[in-house]
C-alpha positions as CSV (number, residue, x, y, z in Angstrom):
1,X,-17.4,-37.7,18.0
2,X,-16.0,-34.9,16.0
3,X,-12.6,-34.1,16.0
4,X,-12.3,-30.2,17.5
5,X,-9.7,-29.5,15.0
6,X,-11.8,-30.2,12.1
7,X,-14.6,-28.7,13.4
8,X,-13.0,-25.3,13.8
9,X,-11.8,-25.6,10.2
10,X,-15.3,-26.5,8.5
11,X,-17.7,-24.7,11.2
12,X,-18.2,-21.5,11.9
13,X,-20.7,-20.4,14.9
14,X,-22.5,-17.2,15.3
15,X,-20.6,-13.9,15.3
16,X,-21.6,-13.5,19.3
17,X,-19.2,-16.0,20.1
18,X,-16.1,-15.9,22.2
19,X,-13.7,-18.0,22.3
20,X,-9.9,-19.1,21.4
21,X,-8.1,-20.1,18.5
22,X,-5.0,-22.2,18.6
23,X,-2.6,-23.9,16.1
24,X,-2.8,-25.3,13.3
25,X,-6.2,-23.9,12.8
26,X,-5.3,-20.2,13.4
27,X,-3.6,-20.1,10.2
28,X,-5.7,-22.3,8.2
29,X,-8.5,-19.7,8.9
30,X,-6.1,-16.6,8.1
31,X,-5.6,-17.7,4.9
32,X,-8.9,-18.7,4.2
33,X,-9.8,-14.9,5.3
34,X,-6.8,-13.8,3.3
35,X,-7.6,-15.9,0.4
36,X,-11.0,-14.5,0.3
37,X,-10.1,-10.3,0.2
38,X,-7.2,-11.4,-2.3
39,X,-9.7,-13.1,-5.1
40,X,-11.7,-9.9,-4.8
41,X,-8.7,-7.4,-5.1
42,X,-6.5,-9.3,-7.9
43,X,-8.5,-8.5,-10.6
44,X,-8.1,-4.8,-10.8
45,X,-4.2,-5.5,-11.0
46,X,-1.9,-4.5,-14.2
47,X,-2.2,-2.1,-17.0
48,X,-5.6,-3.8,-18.6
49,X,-7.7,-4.0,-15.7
50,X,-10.8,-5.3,-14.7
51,X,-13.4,-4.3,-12.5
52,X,-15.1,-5.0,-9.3
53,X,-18.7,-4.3,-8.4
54,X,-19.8,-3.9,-5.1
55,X,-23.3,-4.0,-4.0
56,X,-24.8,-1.1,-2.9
57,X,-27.9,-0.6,-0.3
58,X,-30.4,0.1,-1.0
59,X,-30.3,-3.0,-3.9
60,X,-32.6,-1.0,-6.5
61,X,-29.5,1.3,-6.9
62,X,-26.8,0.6,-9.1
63,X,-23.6,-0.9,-7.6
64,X,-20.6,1.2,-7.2
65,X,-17.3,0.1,-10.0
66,X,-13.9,0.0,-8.3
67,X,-10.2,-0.7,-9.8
68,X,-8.8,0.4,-6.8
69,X,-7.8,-2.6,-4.0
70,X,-8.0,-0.1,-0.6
71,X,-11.2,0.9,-1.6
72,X,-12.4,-2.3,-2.3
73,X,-11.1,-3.8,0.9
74,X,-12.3,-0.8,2.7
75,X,-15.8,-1.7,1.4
76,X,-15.4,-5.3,3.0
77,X,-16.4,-5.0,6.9
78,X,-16.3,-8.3,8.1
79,X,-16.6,-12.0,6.6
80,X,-18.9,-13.8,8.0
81,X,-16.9,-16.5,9.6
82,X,-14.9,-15.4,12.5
83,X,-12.2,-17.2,12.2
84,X,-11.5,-16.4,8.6
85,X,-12.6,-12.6,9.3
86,X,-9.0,-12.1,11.3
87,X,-6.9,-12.9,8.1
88,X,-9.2,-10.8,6.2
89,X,-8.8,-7.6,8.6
90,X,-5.1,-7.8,9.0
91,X,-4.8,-7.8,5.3
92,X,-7.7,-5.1,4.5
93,X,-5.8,-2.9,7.7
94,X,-2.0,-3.0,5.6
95,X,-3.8,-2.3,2.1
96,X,-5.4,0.9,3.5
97,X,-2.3,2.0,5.3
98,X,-0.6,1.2,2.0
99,X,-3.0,3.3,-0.2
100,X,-2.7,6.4,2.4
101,X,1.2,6.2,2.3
102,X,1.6,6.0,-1.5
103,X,-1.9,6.3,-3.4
104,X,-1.0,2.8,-5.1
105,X,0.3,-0.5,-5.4
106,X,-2.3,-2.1,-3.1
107,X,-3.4,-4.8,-5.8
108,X,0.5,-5.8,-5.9
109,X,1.0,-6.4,-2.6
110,X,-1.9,-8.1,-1.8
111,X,-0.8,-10.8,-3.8
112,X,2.5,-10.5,-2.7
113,X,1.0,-10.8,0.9
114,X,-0.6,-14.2,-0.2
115,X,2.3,-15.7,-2.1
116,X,4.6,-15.3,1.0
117,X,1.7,-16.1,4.0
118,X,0.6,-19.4,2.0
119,X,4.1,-20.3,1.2
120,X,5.3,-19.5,4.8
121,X,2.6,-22.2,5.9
122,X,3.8,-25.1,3.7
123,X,7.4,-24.8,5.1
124,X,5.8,-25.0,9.0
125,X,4.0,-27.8,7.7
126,X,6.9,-29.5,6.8
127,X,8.7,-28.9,10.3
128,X,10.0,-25.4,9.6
129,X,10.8,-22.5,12.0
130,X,8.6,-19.7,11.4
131,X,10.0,-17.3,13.7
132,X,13.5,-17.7,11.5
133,X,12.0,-18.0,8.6
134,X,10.7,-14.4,9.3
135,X,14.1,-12.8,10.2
136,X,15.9,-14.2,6.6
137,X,12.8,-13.1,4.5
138,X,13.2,-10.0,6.0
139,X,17.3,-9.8,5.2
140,X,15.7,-11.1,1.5
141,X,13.7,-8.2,1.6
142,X,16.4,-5.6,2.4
143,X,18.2,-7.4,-0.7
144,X,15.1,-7.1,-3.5
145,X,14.9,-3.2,-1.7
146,X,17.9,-2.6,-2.9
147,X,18.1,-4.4,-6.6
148,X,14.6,-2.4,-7.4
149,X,16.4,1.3,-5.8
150,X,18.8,0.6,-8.7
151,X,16.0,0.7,-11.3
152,X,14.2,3.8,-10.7
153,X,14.2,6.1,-13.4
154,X,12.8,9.8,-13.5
155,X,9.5,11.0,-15.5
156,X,12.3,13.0,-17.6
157,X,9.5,14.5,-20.4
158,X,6.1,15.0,-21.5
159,X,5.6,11.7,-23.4
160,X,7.1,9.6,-20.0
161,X,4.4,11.4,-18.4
162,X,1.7,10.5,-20.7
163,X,3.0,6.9,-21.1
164,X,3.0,6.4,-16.8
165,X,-0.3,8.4,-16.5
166,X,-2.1,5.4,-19.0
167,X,-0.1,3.1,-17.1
168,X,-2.0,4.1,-13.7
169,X,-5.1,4.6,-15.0
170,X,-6.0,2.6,-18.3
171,X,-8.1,5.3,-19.6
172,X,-6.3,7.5,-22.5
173,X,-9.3,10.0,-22.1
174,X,-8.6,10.9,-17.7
175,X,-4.9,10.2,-18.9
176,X,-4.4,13.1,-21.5
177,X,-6.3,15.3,-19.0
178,X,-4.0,14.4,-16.1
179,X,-1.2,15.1,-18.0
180,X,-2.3,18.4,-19.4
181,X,-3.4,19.3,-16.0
182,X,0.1,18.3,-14.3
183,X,1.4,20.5,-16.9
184,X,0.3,23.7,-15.8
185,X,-0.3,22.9,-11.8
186,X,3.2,20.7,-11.0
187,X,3.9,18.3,-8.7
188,X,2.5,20.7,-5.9
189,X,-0.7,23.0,-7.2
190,X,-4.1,23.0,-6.1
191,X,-6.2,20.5,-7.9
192,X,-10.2,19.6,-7.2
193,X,-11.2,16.7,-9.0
194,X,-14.9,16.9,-10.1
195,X,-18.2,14.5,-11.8
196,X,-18.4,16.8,-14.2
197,X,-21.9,15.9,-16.7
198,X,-19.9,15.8,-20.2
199,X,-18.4,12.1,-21.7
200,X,-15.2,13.4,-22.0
201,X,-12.7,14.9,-19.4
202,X,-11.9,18.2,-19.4
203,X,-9.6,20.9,-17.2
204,X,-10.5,24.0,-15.9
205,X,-7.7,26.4,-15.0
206,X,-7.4,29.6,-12.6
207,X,-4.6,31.9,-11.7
208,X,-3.9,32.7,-7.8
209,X,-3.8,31.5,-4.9
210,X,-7.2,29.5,-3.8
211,X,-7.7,28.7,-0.3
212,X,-10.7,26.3,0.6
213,X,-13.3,28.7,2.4
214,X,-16.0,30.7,1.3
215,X,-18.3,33.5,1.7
216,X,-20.0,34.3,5.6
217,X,-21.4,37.6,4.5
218,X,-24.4,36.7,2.4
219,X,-25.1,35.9,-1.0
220,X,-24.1,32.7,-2.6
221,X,-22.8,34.5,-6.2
222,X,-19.2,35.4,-6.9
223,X,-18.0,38.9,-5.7
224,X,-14.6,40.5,-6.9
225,X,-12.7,43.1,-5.0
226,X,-9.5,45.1,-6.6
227,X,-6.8,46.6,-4.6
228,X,-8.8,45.4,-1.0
229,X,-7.6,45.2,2.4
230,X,-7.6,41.9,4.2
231,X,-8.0,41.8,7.8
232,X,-7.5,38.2,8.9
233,X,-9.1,36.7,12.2
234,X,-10.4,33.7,14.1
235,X,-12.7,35.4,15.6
236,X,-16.7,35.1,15.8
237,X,-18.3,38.3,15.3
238,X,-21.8,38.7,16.7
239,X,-22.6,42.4,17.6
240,X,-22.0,44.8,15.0
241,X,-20.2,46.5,18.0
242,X,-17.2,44.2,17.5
243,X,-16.5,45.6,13.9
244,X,-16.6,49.1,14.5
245,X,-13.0,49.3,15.1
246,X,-12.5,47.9,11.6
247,X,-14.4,50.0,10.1
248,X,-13.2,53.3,11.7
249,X,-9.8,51.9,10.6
250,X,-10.5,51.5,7.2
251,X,-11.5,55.4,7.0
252,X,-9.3,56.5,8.8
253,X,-6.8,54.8,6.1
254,X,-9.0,55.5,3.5
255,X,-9.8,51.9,2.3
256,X,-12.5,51.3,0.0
257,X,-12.5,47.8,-0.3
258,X,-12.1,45.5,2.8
259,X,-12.0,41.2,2.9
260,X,-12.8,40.3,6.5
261,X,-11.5,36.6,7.3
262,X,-13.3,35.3,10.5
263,X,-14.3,32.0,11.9
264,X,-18.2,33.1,11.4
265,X,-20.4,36.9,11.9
266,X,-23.6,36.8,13.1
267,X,-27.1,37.6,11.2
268,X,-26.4,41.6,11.8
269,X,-23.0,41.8,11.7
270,X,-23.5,40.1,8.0
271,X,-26.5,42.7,7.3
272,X,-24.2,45.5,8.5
273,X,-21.4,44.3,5.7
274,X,-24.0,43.9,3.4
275,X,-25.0,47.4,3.5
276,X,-21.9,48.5,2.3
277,X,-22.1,46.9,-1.2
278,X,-23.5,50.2,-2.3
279,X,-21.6,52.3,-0.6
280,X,-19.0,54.2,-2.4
281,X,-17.1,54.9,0.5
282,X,-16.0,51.1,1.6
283,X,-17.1,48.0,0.2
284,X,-16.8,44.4,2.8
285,X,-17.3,41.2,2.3
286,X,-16.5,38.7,4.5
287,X,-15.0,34.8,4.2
288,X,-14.7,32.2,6.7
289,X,-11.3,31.4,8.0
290,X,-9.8,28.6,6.2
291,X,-9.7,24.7,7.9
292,X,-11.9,22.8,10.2
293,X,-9.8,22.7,13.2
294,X,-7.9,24.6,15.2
295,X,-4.5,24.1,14.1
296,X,-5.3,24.1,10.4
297,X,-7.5,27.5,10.4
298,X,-3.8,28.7,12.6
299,X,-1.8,27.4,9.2
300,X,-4.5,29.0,6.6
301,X,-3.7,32.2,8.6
302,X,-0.3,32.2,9.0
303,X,-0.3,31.5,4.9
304,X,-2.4,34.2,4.1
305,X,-0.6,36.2,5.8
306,X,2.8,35.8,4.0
307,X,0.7,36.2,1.0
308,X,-1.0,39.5,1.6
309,X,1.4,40.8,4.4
310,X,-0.3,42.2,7.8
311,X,-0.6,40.5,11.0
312,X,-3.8,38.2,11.9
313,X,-5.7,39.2,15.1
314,X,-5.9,35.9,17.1
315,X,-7.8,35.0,20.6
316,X,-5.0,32.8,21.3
317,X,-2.7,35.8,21.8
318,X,-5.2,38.0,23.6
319,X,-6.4,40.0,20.5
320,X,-9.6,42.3,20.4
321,X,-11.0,44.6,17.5
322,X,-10.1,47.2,20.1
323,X,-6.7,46.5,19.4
324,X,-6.4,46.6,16.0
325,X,-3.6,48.4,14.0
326,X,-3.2,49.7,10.3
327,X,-0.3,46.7,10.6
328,X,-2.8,44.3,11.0
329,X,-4.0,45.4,7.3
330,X,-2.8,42.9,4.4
331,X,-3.2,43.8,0.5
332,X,-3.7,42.2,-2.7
333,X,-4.1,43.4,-6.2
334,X,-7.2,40.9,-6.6
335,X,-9.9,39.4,-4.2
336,X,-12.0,37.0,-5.3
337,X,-14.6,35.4,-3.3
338,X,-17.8,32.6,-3.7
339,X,-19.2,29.8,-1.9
340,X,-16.4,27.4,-1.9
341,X,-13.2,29.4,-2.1
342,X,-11.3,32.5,-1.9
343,X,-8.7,33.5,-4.6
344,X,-5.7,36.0,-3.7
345,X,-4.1,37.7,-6.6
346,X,-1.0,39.9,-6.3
347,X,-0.6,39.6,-2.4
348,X,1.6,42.5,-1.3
349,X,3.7,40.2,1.0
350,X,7.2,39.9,1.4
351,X,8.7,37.7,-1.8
352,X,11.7,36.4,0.2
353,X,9.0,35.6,3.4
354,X,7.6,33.5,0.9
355,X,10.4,32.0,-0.6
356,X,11.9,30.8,2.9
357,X,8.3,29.4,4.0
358,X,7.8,27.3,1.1
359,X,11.1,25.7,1.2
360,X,10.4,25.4,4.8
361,X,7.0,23.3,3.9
362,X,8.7,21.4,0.9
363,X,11.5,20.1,3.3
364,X,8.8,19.2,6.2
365,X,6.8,17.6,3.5
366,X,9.8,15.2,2.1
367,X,10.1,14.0,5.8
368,X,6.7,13.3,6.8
369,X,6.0,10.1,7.7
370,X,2.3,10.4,8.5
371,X,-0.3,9.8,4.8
372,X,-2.6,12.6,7.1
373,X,0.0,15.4,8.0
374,X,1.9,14.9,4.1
375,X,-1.4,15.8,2.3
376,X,-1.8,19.0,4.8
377,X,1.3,19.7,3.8
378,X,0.7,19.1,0.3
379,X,-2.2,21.4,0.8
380,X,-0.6,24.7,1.6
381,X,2.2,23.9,-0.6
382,X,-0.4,24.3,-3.0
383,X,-2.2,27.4,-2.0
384,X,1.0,29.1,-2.1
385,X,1.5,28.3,-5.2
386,X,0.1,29.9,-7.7
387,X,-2.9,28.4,-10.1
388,X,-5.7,25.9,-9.2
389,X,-7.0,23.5,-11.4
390,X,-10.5,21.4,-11.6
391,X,-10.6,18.6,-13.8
392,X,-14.1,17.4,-14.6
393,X,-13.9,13.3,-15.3
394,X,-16.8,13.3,-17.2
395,X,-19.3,9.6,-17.5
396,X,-22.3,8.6,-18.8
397,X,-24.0,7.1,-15.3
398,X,-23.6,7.9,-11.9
399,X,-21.6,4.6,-11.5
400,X,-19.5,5.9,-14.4
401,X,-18.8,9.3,-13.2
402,X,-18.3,7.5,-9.6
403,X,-15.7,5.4,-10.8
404,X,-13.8,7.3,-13.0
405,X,-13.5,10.2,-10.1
406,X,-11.6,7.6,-7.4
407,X,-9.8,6.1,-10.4
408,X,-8.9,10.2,-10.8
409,X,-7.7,11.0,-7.5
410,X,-5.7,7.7,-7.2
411,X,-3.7,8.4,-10.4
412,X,-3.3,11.9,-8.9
413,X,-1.8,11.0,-6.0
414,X,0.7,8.2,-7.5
415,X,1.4,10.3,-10.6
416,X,2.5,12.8,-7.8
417,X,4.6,10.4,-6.1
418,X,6.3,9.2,-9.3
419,X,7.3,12.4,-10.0
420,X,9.0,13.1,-7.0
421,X,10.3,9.6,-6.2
422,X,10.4,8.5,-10.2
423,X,9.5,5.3,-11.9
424,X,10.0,1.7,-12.7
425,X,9.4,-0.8,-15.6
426,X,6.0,-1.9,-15.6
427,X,4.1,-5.2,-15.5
428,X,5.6,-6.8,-12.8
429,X,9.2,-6.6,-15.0
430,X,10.8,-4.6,-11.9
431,X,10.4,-7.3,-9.5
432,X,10.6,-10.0,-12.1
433,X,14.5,-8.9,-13.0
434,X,15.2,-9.7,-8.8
435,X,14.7,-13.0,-10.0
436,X,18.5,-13.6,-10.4
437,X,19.3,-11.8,-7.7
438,X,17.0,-14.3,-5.3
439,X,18.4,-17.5,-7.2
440,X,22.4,-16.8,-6.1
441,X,21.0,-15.9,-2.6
442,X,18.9,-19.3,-2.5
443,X,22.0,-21.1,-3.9
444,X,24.5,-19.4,-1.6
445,X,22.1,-19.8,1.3
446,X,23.5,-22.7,4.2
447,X,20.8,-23.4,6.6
448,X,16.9,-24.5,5.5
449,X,15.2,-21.6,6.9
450,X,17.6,-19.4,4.2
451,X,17.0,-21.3,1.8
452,X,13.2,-21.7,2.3
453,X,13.2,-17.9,3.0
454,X,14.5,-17.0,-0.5
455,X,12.4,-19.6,-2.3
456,X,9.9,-18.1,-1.0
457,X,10.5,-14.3,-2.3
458,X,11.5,-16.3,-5.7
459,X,7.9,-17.3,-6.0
460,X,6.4,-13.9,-4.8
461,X,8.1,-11.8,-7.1
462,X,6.9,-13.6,-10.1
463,X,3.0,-13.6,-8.8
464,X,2.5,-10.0,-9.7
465,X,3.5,-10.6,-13.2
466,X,1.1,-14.1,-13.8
467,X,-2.0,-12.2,-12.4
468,X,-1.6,-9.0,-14.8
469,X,-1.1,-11.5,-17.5
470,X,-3.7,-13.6,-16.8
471,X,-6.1,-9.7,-16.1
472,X,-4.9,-8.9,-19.6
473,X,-6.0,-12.2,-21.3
474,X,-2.6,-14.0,-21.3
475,X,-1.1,-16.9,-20.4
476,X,1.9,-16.1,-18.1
477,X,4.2,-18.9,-19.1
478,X,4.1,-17.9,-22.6
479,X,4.8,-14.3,-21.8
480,X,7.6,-15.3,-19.5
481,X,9.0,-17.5,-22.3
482,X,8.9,-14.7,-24.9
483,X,10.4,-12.3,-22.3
484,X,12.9,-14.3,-21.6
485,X,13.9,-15.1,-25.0
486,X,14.1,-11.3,-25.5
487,X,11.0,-10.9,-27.8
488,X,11.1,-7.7,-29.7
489,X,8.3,-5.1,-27.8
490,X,8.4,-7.5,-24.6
491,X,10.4,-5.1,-22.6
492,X,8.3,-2.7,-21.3
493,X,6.0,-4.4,-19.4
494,X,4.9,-7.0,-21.7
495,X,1.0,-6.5,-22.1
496,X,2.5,-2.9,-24.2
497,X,4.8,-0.7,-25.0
498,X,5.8,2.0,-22.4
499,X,4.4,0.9,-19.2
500,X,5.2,2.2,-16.2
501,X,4.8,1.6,-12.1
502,X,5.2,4.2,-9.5
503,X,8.6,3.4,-7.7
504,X,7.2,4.8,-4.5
505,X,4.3,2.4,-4.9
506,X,6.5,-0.4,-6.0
507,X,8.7,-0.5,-3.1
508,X,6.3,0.4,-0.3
509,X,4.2,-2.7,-1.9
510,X,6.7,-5.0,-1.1
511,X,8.1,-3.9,2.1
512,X,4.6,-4.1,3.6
513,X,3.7,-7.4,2.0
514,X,6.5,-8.7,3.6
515,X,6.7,-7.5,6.6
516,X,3.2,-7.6,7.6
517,X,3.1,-10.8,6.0
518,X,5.9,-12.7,8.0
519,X,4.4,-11.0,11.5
520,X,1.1,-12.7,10.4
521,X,2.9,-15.7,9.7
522,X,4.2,-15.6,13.7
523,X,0.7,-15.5,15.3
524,X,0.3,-18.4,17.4
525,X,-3.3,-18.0,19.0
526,X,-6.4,-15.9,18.5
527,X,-8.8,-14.7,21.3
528,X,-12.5,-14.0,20.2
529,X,-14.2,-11.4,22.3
530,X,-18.2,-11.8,22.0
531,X,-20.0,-9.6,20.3
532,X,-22.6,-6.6,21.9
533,X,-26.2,-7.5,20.2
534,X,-27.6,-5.8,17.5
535,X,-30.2,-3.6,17.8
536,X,-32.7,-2.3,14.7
537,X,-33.8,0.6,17.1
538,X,-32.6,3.7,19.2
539,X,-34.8,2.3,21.8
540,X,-32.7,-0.8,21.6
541,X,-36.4,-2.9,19.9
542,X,-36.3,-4.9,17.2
């Protein structure tokens, strides 16, 4: 007869099954399932990467290249065993909350995950508590927090830039762009990362203010308006009746050039604005209103607004063409409009307006806590600033090009961060130098669970540090030993000189390894719901 224990270690059953999971097995699976995303993740960690295919469907195309450990965990659905599939989710679901916080440091704190989940299990299997085991490695935790706070050092120059920029990306060619970029947008401006068909990566700059939207009027080419009007709306103009009021407005004020913002205009309404490209008398284009919902078209308005002075006529507050006032009217020096944005140029709003509303959105964006309402925030910061960058990442293949965009728009996003949040020493040195730190706690430390606790976060802190080395082509005791024997050119991250780690990224990594993984640690049972069957079919056949 087969022992039920063994068999829920050693078999799994179909996917449709239901059923419950107890001790010791629950964790044995987890880590299993943890040990699983991990070995797929661990090799794109450190300064000298490597890479990770993924397979794409159909097969006959080429697979998609990743460095970046949310995406690849995001690409894993499910393992195939279900009881090794829960460690795996609750892992893959802290990596992408990770990544959306921070941009980076996913690869680090998956392995710090591991270290402490795998660790945690050997002490219950020697008797241990895990539920106070848990409450002294998070007091370890606030300790670590704390020794790596006092670290952080700001991007201070140019050549710090360029130095963390490699560091993040391992590609001197998308580095040197992203610096050069940074350099003319800041830690705010509007960037658009692009394919781009060339080897090499290059930046395109513009002056203005660009807001995501593009041209409702007909016509997919680029049109210019100087010293225009702007009337801005959410409404949806279908007769050309609606827009008579705007245009007796416009000459009765004498305006010759008019940008009409609205949600969408119908088939005549755009052939009546259309016929006015000839005339001499008043020239209109139209551009949809900026956002795809509600509340974010509301923001675009409210921006362009500030930007170009007037008042937007809204349905929300009972507005009609019929009531529409020469204060509705905004201005700006420069309209430009094509199928993807529209560029302001010398908006004739108030400067001190726009002063306060910025600051306003800065000091709403420090305190976000949301990843989804800090990059909408981001967002108008950046529109209202002026310039807007595209940087093309070049590539050879479409897997190339593919992979060297995400890489982009990671290293965006952390390079950000650092520069608001500054930096630490690279190649695992940062949490490496807590090593002391964890030794006189583990020393000082009275009952088992302490000291078990801060052996624990001993060990984790140096497992960043082996797998870089070991990514890089090293063997991590050697490295150690020259480190610690104070090697000349070991001290900045010891794969090279002048690497670099976000300190955002850094200490997020950690606090959500920890956490998450001492609450994983504490799960006692597991309940598997049966599956709904498949179907190939609409019709639910096949």
């Amino acid at each position: 007869m087969f022992d039920q224990r063994q068999l829920a270690q050693n078999y799994s059953p179909p996917r449709q099954q239901a059923g419950i999971l107890t001790q010791p097995d629950v964790h044995r699976a987890m880590l299993r399932g943890i040990n699983k995303l991990v070995d797929a993740i661990q090799p794109t960690l450190g300064p000298r990467p490597r890479i990770v295919g993924i397979e794409r469907h159909p097969r006959d195309t080429s697979p998609e290249l990743l460095d970046d450990g949310a995406v690849i965990a995001r690409r894993i659905i499910e393992l195939p065993d279900q009881y090794e599939n829960i460690g795996a989710m609750l892992l893959r679901g802290m990596l992408w909350r990770l990544s959306e916080a921070v941009g980076d440091g996913t690869a680090t704190a998956a392995i710090l995950y591991r270290t402490i989940f795998a660790e945690g299990l050997r002490y219950a299997a020697a008797g241990g508590d895990l539920t106070q085991l848990r409450r002294h490695l998070e007091a370890g935790l606030a300790a670590v927090m704390t020794q790596l706070e006092a670290q952080v050092m700001p991007l201070s120059d140019a050549a710090m830039l360029g130095d963390f920029a490699r560091s993040v990306c391992a590609d001197d060619d998308l580095a040197d762009a992203l610096t050069e970029m940074l350099a003319f947008t800041g830690d705010f401006g509007l960037v658009d990362i692009q394919g781009g068909q060339a080897r090499a990566a290059r930046c395109a700059y513009f002056e203005g203010n660009f807001f995501k939207s593009g041209s409702i009027s007909g016509g997919s080419a680029a049109v210019e308006l100087e010293d225009a009007a702007l009337l801005l709306t959410d409404f949806d103009f279908k007769e050309p009746d609606e827009v008579l009021p705007i245009l007796r407005l416009a000459l009765r004020e004498k305006i010759d050039r008019l940008l009409v913002v609205a949600l969408n205009v119908a088939e005549p309404v755009a052939a009546l604005f259309n016929r006015s490209e000839t005339s001499s008398r008043l020239r209109i284009i139209a551009a949809k209103t900026p956002g795809s919902t509600t509340i974010a078209q509301a923001e675009a308005l409210q921006d362009l607004a500030i930007l170009a002075g007037g008042r937007p006529l809204l349905k929300v507050t009972g507005d009609t063409t019929n009531t529409i006032r020469s204060e509705h009217l905004g201005y700006a020096r420069r309209v430009w409009l094509d199928k993807n944005y529209l560029s302001i140029r010398g908006g004739r709003g108030d400067t001190e307006r726009l002063r306060g509303h910025l600051s306003k959105l800065q000091n709403a964006f420090e305190a976000a806590t949301d990843a989804d309402i800090g990059r909408g925030l981001r967002d108008r910061i950046g529109r209202l600033n002026s310039g807007f960058a595209i940087l093309y990442t070049g590539g050879s293949t479409t897997s190339e090009i593919e992979a060297r965009v995400t890489v982009t728009e990671r290293a965006l996003r952390t390079i950000r961060g650092a520069l608001r949040r500054g930096v630490l020493p690279g190649g695992g040195l940062a949490l490496l130098s807590c090593r002391d730190l964890l030794e006189e706690r583990l020393n000082d430390s009275k009952t088992p669970d302490a000291r078990a606790a801060y052996s624990i976060l001993l060990k984790a802190v140096g497992a960043p540090f082996a797998v870089m080395a070991q990514n890089a082509g090293y063997e991590a005791p050697t490295l150690l030993a020259q480190l610690e024997r104070g090697k000349p050119g070991m001290t900045s991250g010891c794969l090279y000189d002048g690497v670099y780690d976000s300190a955002a990224a850094q200490l997020e990594a950690l606090r959500y390894a920890v956490t998450s993984a001492t609450l994983a640690l504490t799960v006692d049972a597991v309940v598997y719901r049966k599956a709904p069957e498949m179907a190939l079919r609409p019709d639910g056949s096949g």
